[in-house]
N, C-alpha and C positions, 0 to 999 in steps of 0.2 A: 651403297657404292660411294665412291669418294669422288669429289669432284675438285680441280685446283681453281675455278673459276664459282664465282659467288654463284648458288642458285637459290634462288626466292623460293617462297614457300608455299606452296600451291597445293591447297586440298583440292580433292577429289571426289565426286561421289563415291560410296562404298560399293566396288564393283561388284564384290560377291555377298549375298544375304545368308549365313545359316543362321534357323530359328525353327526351333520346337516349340511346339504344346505343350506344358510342364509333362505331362504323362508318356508321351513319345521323349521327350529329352529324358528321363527317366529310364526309360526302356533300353534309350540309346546307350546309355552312361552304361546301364549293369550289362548291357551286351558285350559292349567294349572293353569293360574291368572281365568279364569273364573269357574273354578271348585272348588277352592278353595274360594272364593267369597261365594261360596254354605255353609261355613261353620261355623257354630253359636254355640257356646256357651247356652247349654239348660238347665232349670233347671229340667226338667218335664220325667221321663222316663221310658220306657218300663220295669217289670218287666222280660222279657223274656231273659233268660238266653243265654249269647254267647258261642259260644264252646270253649276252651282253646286256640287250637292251632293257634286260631286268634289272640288272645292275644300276644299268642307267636314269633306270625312273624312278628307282628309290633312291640313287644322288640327289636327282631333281625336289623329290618331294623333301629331303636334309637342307636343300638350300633354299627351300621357303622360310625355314624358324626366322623367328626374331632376332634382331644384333643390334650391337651398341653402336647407334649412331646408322644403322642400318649399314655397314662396310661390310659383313659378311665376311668377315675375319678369319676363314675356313680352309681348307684345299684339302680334296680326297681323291688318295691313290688308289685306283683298282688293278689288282694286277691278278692274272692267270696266266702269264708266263709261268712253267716248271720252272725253269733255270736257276730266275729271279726268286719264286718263292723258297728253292732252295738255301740260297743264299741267304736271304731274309731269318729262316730257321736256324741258322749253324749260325749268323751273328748272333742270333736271341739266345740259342743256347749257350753259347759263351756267358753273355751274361748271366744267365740264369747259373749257371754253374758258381759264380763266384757268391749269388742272392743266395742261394740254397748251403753253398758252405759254410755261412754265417753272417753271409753281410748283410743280410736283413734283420738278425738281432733275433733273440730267442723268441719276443716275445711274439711277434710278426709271424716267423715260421712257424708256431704251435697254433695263432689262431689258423692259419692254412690248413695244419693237419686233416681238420672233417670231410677240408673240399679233396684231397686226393692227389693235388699238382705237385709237378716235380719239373727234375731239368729237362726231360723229353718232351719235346713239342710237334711231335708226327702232323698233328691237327693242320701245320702251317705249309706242310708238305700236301696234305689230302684234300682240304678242301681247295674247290675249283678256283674261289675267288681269296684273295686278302685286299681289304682296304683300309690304307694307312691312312689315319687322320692326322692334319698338320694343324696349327694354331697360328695365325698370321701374328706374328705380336708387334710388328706394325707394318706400312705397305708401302711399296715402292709404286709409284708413277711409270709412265712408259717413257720419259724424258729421265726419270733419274732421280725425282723428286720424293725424299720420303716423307710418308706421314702417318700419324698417332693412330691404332685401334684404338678400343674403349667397348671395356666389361670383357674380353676377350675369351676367359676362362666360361663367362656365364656363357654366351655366346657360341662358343663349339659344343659346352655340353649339351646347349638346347638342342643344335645343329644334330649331334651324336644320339640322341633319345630316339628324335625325327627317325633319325636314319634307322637304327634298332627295330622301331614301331613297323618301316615298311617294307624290311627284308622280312618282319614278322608274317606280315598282311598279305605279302608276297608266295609264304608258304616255306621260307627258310628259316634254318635254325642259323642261328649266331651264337659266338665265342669271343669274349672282349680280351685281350691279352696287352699289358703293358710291361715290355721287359724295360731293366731298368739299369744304369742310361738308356734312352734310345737315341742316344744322337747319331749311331749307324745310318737311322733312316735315309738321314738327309740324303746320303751321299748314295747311298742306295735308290734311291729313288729322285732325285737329281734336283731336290728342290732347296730353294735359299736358305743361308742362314739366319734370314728374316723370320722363319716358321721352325716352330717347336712342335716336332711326333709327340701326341698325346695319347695314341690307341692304335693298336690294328687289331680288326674285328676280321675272321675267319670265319668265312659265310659259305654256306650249302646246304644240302640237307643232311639230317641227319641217318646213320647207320642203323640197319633193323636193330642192331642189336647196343645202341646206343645209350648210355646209361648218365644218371646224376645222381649226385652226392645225397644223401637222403637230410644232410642240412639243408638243403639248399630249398627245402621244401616249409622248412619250417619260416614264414612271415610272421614280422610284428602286427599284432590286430590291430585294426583302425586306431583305438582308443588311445595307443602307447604314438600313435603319427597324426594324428588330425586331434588340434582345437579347437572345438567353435564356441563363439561369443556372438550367439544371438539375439538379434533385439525384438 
């Protein structure tokens, strides 16, 4: 958080302790890589309403991540208004009509091809929730005063992983969808042009009969993403 008055610096004992055993943190690790494995990107979904306060605690556990300078640089819109999500839809498609016509460039549109997407975006109609992520890219004071974020980008995508991980954990599937511009959001969802829409993720669960791209299954093995230099 930002503060306009100097605050000193004052450690703290470590409130909370996690620590494993190497053999339990072990167990822990491959439990969590393998539950998370579990977790797909879906276009297809339940129209059955999630209760709020779920929504709510996976915000909460997004706005623990890390940030630059600790400012929390963030702000997530949840919305399950129909109305609204309508709206949100037929702005997206707009643009998505124009990305798909060619303004994305050949080469961009062919690597899409495996995944399946197109200008129709029903997804943002069906599921119960959409929460649009904003990017503070820097913050206003309650007097009027503005001031600098720092790391911003790294910062929301922690923030956005968090958030991913506990709709996951939660028992929801997610849908990341960046249409492109989105500066509709703003205006759509009423917030400054201090913050930049980086994502609206389309959360529910998924349709029995919901499917994924069979690319989408193919990961790089460990060896082609992890280095080590051990001593």
């Amino acid at each position: 958080m930002y503060f306009r008055d100097k605050i000193a610096y004052q450690p703290l004992p470590l409130p909370e302790r996690v620590s494993l055993p190497d053999e339990q943190a072990l167990a822990a690790a491959e439990a969590f890589r393998d539950y998370m494995r579990k977790r797909h990107s879906v276009r297809d979904f339940l129209p059955t309403p999630v209760p709020q306060p779920v929504i709510e605690a996976c915000v909460a556990a997004a706005s623990s991540a890390p940030s630059g300078a600790n400012h929390q640089p963030w702000h997530f819109v949840a919305i399950s208004d129909p109305a609204m999500k309508a709206k949100i839809r037929a702005a997206a498609e707009e643009e998505e009509k124009e990305f798909y016509a060619g303004g994305a460039g050949d080469e961009w549109l062919k690597a899409l091809e495996p995944i399946g997407t197109g200008v129709s975006k029903p997804h943002l109609d069906i599921a119960p929730w959409l929460i649009v992520i904003f990017a503070q890219r820097y913050g206003m004071t309650r007097d009027g005063h503005r001031y600098k974020n720092y790391y911003v980008p790294e910062s929301v995508g922690i923030a956005t992983g968090f958030l991913i991980a506990a709709l996951h954990h939660a028992g929801l599937s997610v849908l990341t969808h960046t249409p492109n511009p989105m500066k509709f959001l703003n205006g759509l969802c009423d917030r400054p042009d201090s913050e930049k829409p980086t994502m609206i993720l389309a959360v529910g669960h998924a349709a029995p009969d919901a499917t994924v791209p069979a690319v989408a299954k193919l990961k790089k093995p460990l060896s082609e993403v992890l280095s080590l230099r051990s001593g």
